[in-house]
N, C-alpha and C positions, 0 to 999 in steps of 0.2 A: 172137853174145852173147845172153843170155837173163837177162832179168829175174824173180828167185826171190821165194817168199810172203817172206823175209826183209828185203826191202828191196834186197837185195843185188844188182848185174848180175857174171853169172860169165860164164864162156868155157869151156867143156866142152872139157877135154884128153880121155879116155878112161872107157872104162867099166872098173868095178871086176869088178862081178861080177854075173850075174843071180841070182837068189834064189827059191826055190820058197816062197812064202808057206804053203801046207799044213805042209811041212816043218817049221813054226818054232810047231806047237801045233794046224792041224786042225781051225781053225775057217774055215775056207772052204768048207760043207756043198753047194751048192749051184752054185759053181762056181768057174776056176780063175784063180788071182791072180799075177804075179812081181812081183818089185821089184827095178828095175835100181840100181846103186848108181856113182854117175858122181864119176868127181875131177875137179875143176874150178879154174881159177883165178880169183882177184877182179880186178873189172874196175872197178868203180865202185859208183857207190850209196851208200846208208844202210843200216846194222843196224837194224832196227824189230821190233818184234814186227807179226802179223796177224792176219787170221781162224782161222789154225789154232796159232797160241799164244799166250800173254799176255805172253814175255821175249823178248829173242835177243840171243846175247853168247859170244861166240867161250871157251873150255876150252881146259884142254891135255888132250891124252888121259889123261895119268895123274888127272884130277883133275874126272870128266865129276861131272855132278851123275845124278840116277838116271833111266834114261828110260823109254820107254814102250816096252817089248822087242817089244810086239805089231808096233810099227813098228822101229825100230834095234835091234839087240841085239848079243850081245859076239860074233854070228861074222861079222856087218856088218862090225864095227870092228874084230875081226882081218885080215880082208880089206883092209881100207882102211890097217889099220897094214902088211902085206904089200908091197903094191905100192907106198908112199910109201920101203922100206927097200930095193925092188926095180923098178926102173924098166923094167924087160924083164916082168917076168914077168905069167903069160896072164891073158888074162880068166877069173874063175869063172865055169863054171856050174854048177849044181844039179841 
């Protein structure tokens, strides 16, 4: 189990997908970035905000508030909508 900046403790079921950060805009001049994107189950904990935001409070997908695409964006969370419709299906890569 792992303790997240959200307060939250999860339990990492699997990985979604790895992500080529260049891919998603190009501003990586200097050198190379991924972002693995892991489904995970809750385990315990508190929702809190932290160092890296001032809210944290659980959405349903149809109804995210707008986010920071630099970090999440809508092919993160097609991937993440994919494998929660499809429990086999592979890991992305980029």
């Amino acid at each position: 189990m792992r303790a997240e900046e959200s307060g939250l403790i999860v339990q990492p079921r699997r990985i979604v997908g790895v992500f080529d950060a260049n891919r998603d805009g190009g501003r990586l001049e200097l050198f190379h970035a991924y972002k693995l994107v892991f489904l995970c189950d809750e385990a315990g904990g508190e929702l809190r905000p932290g160092i890296e935001t001032f809210d944290a409070r659980f959405f349903p997908f149809d109804d995210l508030p707008p986010l920071s695409t630099a970090r999440t964006n809508e092919r993160h969370l097609a991937e993440v909508r994919a494998h929660l419709a499809d429990p086999q299906r592979p890991v992305f890569f980029d």
